[in-house]
C-alpha positions in Angstrom: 61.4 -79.5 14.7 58.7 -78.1 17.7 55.2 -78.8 16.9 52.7 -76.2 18.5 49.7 -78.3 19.4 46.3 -76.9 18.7 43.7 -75.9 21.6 40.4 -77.7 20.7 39.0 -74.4 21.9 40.2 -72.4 18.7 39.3 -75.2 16.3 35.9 -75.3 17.4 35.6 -71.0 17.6 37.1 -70.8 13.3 34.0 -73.4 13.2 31.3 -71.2 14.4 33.3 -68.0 12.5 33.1 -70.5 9.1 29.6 -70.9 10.2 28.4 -67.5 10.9 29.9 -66.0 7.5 28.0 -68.8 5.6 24.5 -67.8 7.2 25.2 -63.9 6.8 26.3 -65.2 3.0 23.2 -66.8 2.3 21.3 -64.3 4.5 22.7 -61.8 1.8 21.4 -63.7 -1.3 18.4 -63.9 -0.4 17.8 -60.3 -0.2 18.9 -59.7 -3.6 16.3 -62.6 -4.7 13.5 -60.8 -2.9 14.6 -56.9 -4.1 13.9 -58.9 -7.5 10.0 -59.0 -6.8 9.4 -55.8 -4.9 7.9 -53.0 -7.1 9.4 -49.7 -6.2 6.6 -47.1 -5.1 7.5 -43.6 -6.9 6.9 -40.6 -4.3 3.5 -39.1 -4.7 3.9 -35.3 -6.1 3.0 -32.6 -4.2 -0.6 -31.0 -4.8 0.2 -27.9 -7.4 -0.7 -24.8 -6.4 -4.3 -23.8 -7.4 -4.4 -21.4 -9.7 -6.5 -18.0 -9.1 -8.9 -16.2 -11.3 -6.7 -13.2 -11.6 -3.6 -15.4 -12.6 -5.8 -17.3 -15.6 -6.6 -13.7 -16.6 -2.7 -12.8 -16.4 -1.7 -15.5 -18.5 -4.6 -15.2 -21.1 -3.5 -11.5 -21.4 -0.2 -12.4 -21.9 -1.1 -15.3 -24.6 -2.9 -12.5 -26.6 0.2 -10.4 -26.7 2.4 -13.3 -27.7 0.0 -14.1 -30.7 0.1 -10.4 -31.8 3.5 -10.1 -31.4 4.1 -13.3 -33.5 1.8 -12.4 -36.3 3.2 -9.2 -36.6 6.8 -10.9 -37.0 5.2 -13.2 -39.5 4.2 -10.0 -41.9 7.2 -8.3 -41.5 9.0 -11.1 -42.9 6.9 -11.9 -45.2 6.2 -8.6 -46.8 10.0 -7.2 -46.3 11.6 -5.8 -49.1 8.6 -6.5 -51.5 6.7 -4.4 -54.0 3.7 -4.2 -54.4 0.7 -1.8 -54.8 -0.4 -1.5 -50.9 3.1 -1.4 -49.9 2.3 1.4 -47.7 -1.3 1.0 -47.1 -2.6 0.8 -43.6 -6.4 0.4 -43.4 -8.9 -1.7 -45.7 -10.6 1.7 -46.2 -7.6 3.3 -48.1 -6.9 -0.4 -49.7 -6.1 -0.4 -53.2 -8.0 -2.9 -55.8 -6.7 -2.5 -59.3 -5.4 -4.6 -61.9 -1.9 -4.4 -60.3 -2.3 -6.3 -57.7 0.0 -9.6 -56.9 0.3 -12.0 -54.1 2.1 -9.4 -51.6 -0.9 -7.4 -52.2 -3.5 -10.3 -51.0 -1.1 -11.3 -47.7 -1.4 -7.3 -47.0 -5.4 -7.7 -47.3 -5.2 -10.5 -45.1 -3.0 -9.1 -42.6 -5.0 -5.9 -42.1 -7.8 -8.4 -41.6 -5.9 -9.8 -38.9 -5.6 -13.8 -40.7 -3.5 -15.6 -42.5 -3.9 -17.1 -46.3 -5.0 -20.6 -45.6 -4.5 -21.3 -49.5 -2.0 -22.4 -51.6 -0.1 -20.1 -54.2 -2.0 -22.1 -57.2 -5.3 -20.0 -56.2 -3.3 -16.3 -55.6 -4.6 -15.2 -59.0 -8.3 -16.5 -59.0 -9.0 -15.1 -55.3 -7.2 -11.7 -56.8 -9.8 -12.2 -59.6 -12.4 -12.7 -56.9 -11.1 -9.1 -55.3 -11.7 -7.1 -58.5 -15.0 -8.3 -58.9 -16.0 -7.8 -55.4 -14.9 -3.9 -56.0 -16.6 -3.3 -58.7 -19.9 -4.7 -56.2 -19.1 -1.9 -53.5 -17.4 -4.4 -51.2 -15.8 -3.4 -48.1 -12.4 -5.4 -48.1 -13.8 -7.2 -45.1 -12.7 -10.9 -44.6 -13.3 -13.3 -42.0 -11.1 -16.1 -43.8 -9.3 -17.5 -47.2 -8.7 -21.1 -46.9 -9.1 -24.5 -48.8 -11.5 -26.9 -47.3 -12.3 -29.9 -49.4 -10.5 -28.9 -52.1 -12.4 -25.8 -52.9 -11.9 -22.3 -52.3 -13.4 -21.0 -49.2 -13.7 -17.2 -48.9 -15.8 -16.1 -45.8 -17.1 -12.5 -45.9 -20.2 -10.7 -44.8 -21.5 -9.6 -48.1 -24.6 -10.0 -50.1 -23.0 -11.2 -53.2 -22.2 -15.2 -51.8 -23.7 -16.0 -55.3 -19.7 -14.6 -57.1 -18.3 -16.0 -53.9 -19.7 -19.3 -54.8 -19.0 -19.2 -57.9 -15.4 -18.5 -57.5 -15.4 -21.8 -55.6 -16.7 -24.1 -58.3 -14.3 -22.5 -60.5 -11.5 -23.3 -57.9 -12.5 -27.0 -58.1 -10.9 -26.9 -61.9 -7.2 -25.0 -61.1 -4.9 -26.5 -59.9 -3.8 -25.8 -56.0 0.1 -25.5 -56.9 0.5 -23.9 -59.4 -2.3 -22.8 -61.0 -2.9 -24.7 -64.2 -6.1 -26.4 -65.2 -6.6 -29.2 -62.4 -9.9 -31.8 -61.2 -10.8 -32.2 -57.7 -8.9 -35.2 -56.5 -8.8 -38.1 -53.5 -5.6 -38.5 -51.7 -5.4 -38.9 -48.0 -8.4 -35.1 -48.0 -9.9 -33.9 -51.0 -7.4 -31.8 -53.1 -7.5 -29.9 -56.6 -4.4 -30.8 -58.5 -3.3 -30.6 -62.3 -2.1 -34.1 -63.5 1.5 -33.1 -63.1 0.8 -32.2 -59.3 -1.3 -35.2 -58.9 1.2 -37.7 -59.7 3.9 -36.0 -57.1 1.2 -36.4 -54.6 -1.2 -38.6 -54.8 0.7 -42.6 -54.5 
């Protein structure tokens, strides 16, 4: 068998090769270590465009509409297919007070208003009560607002008869906010008028 015998040349080129892929190896790994440490700057976003007088104005008109056109959705759905005595009524100067009324006819009050109950259904039938009584004083049918604050019946109104308005508040600290039976002003989380079946459902 031949032998081939190997130039000293190409022995000491593989060596430098061997060499070189080791440092570009290592060169390699240390990159990787450094990338480790080096915090990653996000782009800087681009100055929005200012926005003009006119365009605020724009989009405050078109908020308004929104809102109306949402509230009027609300009262549609709410009052659809139910009777009750102002079913058809549509001004507080033709709005009917009389002992017929029911819940549908105090959501019509407060939609012709232009707000929304802020109560719960326990209080329908005092703040009814309240309406009658008001009549019979000459009242408008104005309202600025029904709503529970504190656990008391808040009905806002420019009349000169606050004294039966706050009256019909203390008596709303004594029925309950749910459903209507006799109830005491109670501490939960807020302030809240509950009877004691409501009051252990919500109170821990």
């Amino acid at each position: 068998m031949q032998y081939t015998a190997i130039n000293p040349s190409d022995i000491l080129a593989l060596f430098f090769l061997i060499v070189l892929i080791g440092r570009f190896i290592g060169y390699l790994k240390d990159r990787a270590e450094q990338n480790k440490y080096v915090v990653k700057r996000t782009p800087k976003p681009s100055p929005s465009k200012k926005i003009t007088k006119e365009e605020m104005e724009e989009q405050a008109a078109q908020n308004r509409v929104q809102i109306k056109i949402n509230f009027e959705k609300y009262y549609q759905n709410l009052l659809k297919d139910k009777e009750f005595v102002n079913k058809n009524t549509s001004s507080l100067d033709n709005f009917i007070i009389n002992d017929a009324l029911n819940q549908f006819d105090l959501h019509k009050l407060a939609y012709l208003n232009g707000i929304k109950l802020q109560i719960n259904t326990g209080w329908y039938d005092l703040v009814i009560e309240l309406l009658r009584e008001l009549d019979e004083l000459g009242w408008d049918r104005r309202v600025d607002c029904i709503k529970e604050k504190f656990g008391e019946l808040r009905f806002y109104s420019d009349t000169p008869h606050q004294d039966l308005i706050d009256a019909y508040t203390e008596k709303s600290k004594e029925i309950c906010e749910v459903c209507g039976k006799p109830g005491e002003l109670r501490i939960a989380v807020w302030w809240i008028t509950l009877c004691g079946e409501h009051a252990e459902e919500r109170i821990p």
